[in-house]
N, C-alpha and C positions, 0 to 999 in steps of 0.2 A: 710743686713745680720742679723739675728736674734739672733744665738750661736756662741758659738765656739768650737760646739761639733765638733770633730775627727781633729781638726786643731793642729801644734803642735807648742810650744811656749817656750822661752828659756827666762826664767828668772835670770838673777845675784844677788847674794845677796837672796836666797830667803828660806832661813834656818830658818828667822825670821821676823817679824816686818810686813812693807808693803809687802816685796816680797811673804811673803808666806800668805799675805790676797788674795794675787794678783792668787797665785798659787792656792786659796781653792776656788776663784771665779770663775776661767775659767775652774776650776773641775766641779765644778755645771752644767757645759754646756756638759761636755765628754770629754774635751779635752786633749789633750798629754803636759803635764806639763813637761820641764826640770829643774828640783832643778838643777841651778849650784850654788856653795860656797864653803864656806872654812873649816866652821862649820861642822866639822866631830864630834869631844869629847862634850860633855855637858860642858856649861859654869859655874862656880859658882855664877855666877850676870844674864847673860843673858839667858831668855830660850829657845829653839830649837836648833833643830838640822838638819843635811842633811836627815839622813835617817825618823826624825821623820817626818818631812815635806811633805817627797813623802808618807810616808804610811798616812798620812792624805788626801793628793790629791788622793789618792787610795781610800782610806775610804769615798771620797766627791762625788765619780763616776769619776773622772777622772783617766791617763794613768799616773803614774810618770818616769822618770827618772834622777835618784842622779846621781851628776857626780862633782868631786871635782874638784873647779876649783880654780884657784887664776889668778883673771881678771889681774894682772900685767903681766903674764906671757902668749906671743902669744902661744907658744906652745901649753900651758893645754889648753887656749878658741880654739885654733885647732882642738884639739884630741877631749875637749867637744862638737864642732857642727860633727865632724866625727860621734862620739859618738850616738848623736840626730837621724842624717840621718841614720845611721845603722838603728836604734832604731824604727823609725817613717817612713821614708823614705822622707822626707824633714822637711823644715822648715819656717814656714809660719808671725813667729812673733817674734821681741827680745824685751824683755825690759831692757832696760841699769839700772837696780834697785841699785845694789852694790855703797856705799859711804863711803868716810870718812870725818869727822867734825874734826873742831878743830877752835873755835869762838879767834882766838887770834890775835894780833895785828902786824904787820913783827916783831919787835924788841921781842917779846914774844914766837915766833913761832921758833923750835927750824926745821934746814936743813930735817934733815930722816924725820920729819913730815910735811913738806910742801911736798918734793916730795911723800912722802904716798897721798896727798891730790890730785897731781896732778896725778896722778898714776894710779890711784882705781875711780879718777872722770872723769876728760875729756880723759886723756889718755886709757883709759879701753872704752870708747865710742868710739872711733876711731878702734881699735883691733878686739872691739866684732863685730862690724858694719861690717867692713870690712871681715871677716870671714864667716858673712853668707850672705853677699852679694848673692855669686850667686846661693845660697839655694833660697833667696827671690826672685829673678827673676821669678823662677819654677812656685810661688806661688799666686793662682787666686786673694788673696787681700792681699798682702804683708806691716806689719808695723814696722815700728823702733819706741819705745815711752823711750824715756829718763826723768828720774826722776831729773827736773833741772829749771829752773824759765826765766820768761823773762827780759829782761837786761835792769837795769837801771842804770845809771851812776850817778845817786847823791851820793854825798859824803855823806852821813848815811851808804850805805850799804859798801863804798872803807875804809873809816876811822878804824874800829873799828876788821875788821876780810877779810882785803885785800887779804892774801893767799886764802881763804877758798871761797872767795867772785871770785877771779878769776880761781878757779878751776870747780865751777859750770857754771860762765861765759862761761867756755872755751867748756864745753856740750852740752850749749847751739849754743854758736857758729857755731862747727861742725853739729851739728842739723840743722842748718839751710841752711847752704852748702849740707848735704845730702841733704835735701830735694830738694833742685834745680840738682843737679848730677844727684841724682836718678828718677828725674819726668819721667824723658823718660821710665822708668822702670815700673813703676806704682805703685812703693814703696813710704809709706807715711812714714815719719819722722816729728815725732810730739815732743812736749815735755810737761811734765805734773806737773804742782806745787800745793800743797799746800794753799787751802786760812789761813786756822788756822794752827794752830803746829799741829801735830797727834802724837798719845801716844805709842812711841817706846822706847828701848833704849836708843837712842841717845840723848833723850831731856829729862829722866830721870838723864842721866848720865854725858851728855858732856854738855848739856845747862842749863837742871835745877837741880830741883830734884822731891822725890816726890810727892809734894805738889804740882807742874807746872800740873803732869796727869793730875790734877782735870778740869785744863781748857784747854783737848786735845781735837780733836776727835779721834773715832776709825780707826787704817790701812781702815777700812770696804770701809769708804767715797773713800778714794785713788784706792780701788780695783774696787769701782762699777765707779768710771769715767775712768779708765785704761780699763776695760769692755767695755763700752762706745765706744772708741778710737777703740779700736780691730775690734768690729764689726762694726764698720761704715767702707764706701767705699773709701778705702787709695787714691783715684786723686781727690776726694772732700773733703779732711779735711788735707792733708800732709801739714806740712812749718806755723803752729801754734802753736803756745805759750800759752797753756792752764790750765788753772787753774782750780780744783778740781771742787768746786761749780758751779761758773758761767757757765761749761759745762754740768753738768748735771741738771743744770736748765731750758737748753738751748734745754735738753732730756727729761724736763717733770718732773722732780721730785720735789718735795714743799717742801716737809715736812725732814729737814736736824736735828732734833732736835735726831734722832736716830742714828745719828752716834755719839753723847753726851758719851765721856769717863766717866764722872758722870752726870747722869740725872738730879740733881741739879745746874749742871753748863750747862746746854744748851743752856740759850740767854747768853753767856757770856764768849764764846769759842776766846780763845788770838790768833792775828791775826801772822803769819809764818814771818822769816826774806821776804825780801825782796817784801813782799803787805804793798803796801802804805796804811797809813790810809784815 
């Protein structure tokens, strides 16, 4: 498959950051963008918003539709794939984008923030998944691609930030269970990490500061392998563990020094939790 013009795709989380690089990339192509999130008001730290997001995807050539969701809650990701299917008349793609971090150690990590972690990450995979399940059915190349790393068990990544470290775990997990439930479907369940940090919020805020940017890359890399994923054919690639670069190396592309968050720092982009050196 070549685009993903007129396909429609239901992104979480996607007011900012990765999800709405994600959202302005499959704009490029025509396609039906669902902004779900939470991010209604302008933040004073972070930028974007629901509605600025979809009149961007508007503006990209794409279809939007805003729909406030908060992935802890079955009901709203209900109403929001209701919402979609009104909107588009099915629904062809999710990506499980929405997170929350919190790098801290059990003893450090305070109850309301662990379950937010488990909540909004694995648990929110299992909800959104299962909600448009049988939308995906309908749909001639049906994908699930969750924002979540391949599992390893060395004590570096359990030691130092266990809650946070088993909440991505847990997406991963489920990922790979859809993926076997679903094959008879012809739904692919992928999952998709990170080889360097990329310059969001998050790693501004929760992990670094702003000096970390310097050695990001851009959402850009994570939208054009997310890209990638979509259009390739979901019974030959479902039930992978896939990592940003190595995929789209794997599609042809060389030259990674343009997704450099500062052009000065492009051989020398810091490598994501949980890639091994």
């Amino acid at each position: 498959m070549a685009d993903l013009g007129g396909k429609t795709i239901v992104i979480t989380g996607a007011s900012r950051g990765i999800g709405r690089a994600m959202a302005l990339r499959f704009a490029r192509d025509g396609a039906n963008v669902v902004v779900a999130a939470k991010s209604v008001k302008p933040h004073p730290k972070l930028a974007g918003t629901l509605a600025e997001t979809a009149a961007a995807v508007e503006q990209a050539g794409g279809h939007a539709l805003a729909v406030k969701t908060d992935v802890r809650d079955e009901d709203q990701v209900e109403a929001m794939v209701a919402a979609s299917v009104a909107a588009f008349g099915g629904i062809d793609a999710l990506v499980n984008n929405a997170g929350a971090i919190s790098l801290t150690t059990v003893a450090n990590t305070p109850p309301k923030r662990y379950d937010l972690m488990q909540q909004i990450n694995a648990r929110a995979v299992f909800i959104c998944s299962r909600a448009v399940l049988p939308h995906l059915k309908q749909s001639e190349n049906p994908h699930i691609l969750s924002l979540c790393p391949p599992i390893s068990l060395a004590p570096r990544w359990l030691r130092d930030h266990a809650p946070y470290t088993l909440s991505k775990y847990g997406m991963t997990l489920l990922s790979m269970g859809m993926a076997e439930e679903f094959r008879a479907f012809g739904i692919a369940v992928n999952c998709l990490w990170p080889r360097t940090i990329i310059a969001t919020a998050a790693i501004e805020f929760a992990v670094g500061d702003r000096n970390t940017l310097r050695y990001c890359r851009k959402p850009a890399i994570m939208a054009d392998a997310a890209h990638a994923v979509l259009t390739s054919r979901a019974r030959e690639l479902t039930g992978r563990c896939l990592i940003d670069e190595a995929f789209l190396r794997d599609r042809g592309v060389t030259d990674f020094s343009v997704y450099a968050n500062d052009p000065h720092m492009a051989g020398q982009p810091q490598l994501d939790l949980f890639i091994a050196d």
